[in-house]
C-alpha positions as CSV (number, residue, x, y, z in Angstrom):
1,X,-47.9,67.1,59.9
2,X,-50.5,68.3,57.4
3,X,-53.6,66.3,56.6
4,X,-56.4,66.7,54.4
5,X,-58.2,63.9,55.9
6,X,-60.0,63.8,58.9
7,X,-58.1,62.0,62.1
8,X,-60.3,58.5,63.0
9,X,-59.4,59.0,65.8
10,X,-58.5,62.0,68.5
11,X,-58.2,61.8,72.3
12,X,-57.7,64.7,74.3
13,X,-56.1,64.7,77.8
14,X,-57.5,61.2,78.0
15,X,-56.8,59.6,81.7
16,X,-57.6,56.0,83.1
17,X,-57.4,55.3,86.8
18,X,-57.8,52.4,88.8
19,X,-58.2,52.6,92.5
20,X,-55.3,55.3,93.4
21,X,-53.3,54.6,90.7
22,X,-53.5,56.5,87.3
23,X,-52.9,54.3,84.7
24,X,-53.1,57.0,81.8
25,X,-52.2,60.3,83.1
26,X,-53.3,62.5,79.8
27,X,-52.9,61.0,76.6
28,X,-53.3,62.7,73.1
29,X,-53.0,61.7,70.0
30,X,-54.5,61.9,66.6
31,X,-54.4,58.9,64.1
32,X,-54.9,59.4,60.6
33,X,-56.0,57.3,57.4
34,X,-52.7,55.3,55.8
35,X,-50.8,55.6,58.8
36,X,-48.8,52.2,60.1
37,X,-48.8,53.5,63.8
38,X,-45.7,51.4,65.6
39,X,-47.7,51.7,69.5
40,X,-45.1,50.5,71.7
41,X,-44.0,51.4,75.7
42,X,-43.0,48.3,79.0
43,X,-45.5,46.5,80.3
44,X,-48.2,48.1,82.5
45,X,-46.9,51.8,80.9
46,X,-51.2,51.9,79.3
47,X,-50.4,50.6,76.2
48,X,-53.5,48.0,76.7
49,X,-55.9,50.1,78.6
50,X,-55.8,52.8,75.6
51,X,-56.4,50.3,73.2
52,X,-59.3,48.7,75.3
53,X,-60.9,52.2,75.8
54,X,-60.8,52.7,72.0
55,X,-62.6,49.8,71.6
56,X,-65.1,50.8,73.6
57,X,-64.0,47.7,76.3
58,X,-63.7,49.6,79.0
59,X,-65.4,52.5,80.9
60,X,-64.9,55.1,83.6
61,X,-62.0,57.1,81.5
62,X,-62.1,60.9,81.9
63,X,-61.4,63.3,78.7
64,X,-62.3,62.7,75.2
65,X,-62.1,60.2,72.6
66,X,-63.5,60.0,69.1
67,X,-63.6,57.5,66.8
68,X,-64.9,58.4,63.0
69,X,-65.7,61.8,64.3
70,X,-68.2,60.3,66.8
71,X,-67.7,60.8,70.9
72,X,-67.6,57.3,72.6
73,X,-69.4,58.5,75.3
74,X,-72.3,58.9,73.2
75,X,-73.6,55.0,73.5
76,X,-72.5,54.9,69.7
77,X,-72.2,50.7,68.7
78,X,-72.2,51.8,64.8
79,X,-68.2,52.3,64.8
80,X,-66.8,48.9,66.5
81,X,-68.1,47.4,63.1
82,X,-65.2,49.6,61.5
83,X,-62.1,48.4,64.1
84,X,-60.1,45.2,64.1
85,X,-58.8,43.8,67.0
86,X,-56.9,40.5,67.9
87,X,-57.5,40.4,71.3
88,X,-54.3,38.8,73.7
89,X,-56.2,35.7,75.5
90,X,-58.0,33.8,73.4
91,X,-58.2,30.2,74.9
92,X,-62.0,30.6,75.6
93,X,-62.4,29.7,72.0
94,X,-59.9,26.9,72.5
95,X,-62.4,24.1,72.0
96,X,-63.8,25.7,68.8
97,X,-63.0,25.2,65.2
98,X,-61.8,27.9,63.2
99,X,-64.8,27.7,61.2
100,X,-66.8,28.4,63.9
101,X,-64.6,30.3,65.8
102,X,-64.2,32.9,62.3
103,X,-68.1,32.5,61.5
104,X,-69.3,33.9,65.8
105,X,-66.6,36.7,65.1
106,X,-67.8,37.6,61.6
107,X,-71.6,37.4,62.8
108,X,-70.7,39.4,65.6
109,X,-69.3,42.2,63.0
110,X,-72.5,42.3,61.5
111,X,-71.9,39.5,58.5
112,X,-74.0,37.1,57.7
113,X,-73.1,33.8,58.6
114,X,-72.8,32.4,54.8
115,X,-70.8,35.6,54.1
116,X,-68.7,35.2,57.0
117,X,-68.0,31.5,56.4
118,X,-67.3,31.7,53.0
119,X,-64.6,34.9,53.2
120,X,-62.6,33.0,56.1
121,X,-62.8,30.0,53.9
122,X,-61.0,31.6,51.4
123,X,-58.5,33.6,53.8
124,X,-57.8,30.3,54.9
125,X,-56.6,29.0,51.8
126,X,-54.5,31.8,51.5
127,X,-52.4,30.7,53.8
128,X,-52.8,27.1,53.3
129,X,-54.9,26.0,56.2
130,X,-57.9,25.4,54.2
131,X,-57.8,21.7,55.3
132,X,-57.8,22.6,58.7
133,X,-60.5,24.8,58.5
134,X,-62.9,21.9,60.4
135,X,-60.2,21.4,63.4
136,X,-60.6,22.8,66.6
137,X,-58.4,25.5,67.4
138,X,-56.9,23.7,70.6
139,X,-54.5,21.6,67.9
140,X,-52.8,23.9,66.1
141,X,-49.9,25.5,66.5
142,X,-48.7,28.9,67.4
143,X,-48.2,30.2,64.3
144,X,-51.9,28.7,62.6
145,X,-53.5,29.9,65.7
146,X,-51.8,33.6,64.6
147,X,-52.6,32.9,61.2
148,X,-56.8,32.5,62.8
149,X,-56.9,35.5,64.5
150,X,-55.0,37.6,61.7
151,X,-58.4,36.6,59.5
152,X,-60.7,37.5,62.7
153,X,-59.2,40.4,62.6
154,X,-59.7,41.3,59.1
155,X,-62.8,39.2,58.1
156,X,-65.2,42.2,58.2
157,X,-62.8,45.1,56.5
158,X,-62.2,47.5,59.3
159,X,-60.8,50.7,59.1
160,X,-58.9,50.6,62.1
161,X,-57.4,47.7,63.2
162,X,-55.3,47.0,66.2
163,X,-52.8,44.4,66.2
164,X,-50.6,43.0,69.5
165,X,-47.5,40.6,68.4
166,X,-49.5,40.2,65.3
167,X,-45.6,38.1,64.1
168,X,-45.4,36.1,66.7
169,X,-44.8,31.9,66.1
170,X,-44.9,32.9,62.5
171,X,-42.4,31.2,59.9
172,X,-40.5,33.4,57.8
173,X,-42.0,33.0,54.6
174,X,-45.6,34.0,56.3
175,X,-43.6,37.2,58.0
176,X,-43.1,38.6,54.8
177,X,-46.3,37.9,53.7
178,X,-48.3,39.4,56.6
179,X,-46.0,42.5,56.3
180,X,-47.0,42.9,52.8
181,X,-50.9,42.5,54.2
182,X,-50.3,45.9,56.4
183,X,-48.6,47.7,53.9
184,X,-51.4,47.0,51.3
185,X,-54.1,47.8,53.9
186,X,-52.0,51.1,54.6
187,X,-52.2,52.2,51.1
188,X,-56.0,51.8,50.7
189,X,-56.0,54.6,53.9
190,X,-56.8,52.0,56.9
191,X,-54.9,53.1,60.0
192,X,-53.4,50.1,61.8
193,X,-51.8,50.2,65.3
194,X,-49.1,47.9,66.0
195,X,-47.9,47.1,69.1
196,X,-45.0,44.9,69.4
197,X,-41.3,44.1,72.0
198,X,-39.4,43.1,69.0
199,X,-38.2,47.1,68.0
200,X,-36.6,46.1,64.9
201,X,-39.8,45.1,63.2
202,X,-41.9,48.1,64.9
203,X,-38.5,50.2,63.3
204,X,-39.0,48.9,59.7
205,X,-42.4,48.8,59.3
206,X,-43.8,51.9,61.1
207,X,-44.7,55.6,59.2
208,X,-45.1,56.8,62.5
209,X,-44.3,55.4,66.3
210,X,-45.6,55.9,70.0
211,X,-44.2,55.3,72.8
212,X,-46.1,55.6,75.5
213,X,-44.3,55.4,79.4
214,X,-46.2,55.4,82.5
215,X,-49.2,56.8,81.0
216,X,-47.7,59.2,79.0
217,X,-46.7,59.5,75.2
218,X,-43.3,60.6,76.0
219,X,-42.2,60.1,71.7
220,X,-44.3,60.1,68.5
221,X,-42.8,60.8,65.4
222,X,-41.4,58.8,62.4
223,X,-38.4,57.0,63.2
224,X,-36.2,59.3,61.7
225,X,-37.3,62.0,63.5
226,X,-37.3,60.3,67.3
227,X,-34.0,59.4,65.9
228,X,-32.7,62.9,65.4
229,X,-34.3,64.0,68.1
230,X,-32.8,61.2,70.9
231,X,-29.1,60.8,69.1
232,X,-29.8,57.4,69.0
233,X,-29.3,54.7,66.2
234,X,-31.9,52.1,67.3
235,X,-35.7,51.8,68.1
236,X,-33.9,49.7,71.0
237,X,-31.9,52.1,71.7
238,X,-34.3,55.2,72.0
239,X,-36.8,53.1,74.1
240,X,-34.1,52.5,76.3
241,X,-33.3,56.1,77.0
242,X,-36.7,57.1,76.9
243,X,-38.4,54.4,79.0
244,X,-34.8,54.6,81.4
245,X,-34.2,50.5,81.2
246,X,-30.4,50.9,81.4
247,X,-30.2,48.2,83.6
248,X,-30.1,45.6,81.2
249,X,-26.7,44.8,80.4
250,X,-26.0,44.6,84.4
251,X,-29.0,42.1,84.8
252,X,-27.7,40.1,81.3
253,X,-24.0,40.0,83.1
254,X,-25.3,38.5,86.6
255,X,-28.0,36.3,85.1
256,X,-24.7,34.7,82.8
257,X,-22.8,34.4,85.8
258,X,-25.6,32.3,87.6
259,X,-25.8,30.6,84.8
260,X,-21.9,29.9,84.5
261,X,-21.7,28.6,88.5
262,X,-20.1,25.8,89.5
């Protein structure tokens, strides 16, 4: 691929170890303005631990990374203010409103508290949650809690922004809508990573996808090209063969048959 842009961010030969186990065993990648990056892999293949280096979360990595042209290693704070990130736990802020929950993210992205308060006010109402906006987070449902951390997420206008399940409890109506919020924030050049199970969705809305496989990328490419390249029809289907979960239909069959006893 040809770019006239620069790459936010590059690693090179980036690995991750914890005790004796390598948990990244040489990743590189380069992620460009515009791009919808579909970031996907199982459980425990590095998918998080990438991520968390990126955002500067965790330490003790050996290789390179760069974000905005600028080496993490160098102490540099300036660039979290440019990356979004809905993190996966967030029942510490369970007995918080989203008022105050929005206004200690946005303050900790360097907005004022006025501005902060007043922009997630607004978000609010755009999805119709402006009368909650003085509730603690603890008493709404999945899909408002989503809704709160979509507008974390977004309140200070990051470049990069990294999104896990960012669908998930969501109606269908506000599916389409947050969709339509990527592929707008695409167009103006940010560069989102999306990392998601549900392949379909990753399929659809993805310019690019990486799979990533015991520490590995072992795929990136649009999904026409991992397509050609795999002779499979699915995103399902290539991350089967690729990841080697062919076990599934077995494990369906005997889990039916429990199921089915007696």
């Amino acid at each position: 691929m040809h770019h006239a842009t620069e790459p936010v961010i590059v690693t090179r030969d980036l690995r991750m170890r914890y005790g004796d186990r390598y948990v990244l065993q040489g990743i590189d990648l380069e992620a460009y303005p515009g791009q919808i990056i579909g970031y996907i892999g199982p459980n425990g293949a590095g998918k998080s631990t990438t991520v968390k280096i990126m955002l500067g979360l965790v330490r003790g990595y050996t290789g390179e990374v760069k974000l905005f042209g600028q080496d993490l290693s160098e102490e540099a704070y300036a660039y979290k203010r440019r990356i979004g990130y809905v993190p996966e736990v967030v029942e510490l802020f369970d007995n918080l409103t989203a008022c105050e929950y929005l206004t200690f993210v946005g303050e900790l992205y360097g907005l004022t508290y006025e501005e902060a308060d007043s922009k997630a006010l607004r978000l609010m109402a755009m999805f119709e949650l402006e009368s909650v906006y003085h509730a603690r987070i603890n008493s709404f449902s999945k899909g408002m809690r989503q809704k709160v951390m979509l507008i974390a997420s977004l309140l200070h206008n990051p470049d990069v922004l990294f999104l896990d399940e960012p669908l998930s409890g969501l109606d269908a109506n506000s599916v389409m809508v947050v969709k339509e919020i990527m592929t707008q924030l695409a167009a103006q050049g940010k560069t989102i990573f999306y990392s998601s199970h549900i392949m379909e969705v990753v399929e659809k809305i993805s310019s690019r996808i990486i799979l990533i496989d015991g520490g590995r990328i072992v795929a990136d490419g649009s999904f026409e090209e991992l397509k050609a390249q795999s002779q499979e029809g699915s995103l399902e289907q290539i991350f089967n063969q690729l990841t080697g979960f062919h076990a599934y239909k077995q494990l369906a069959e005997q889990f039916v048959s429990i199921v089915r006893e007696g």
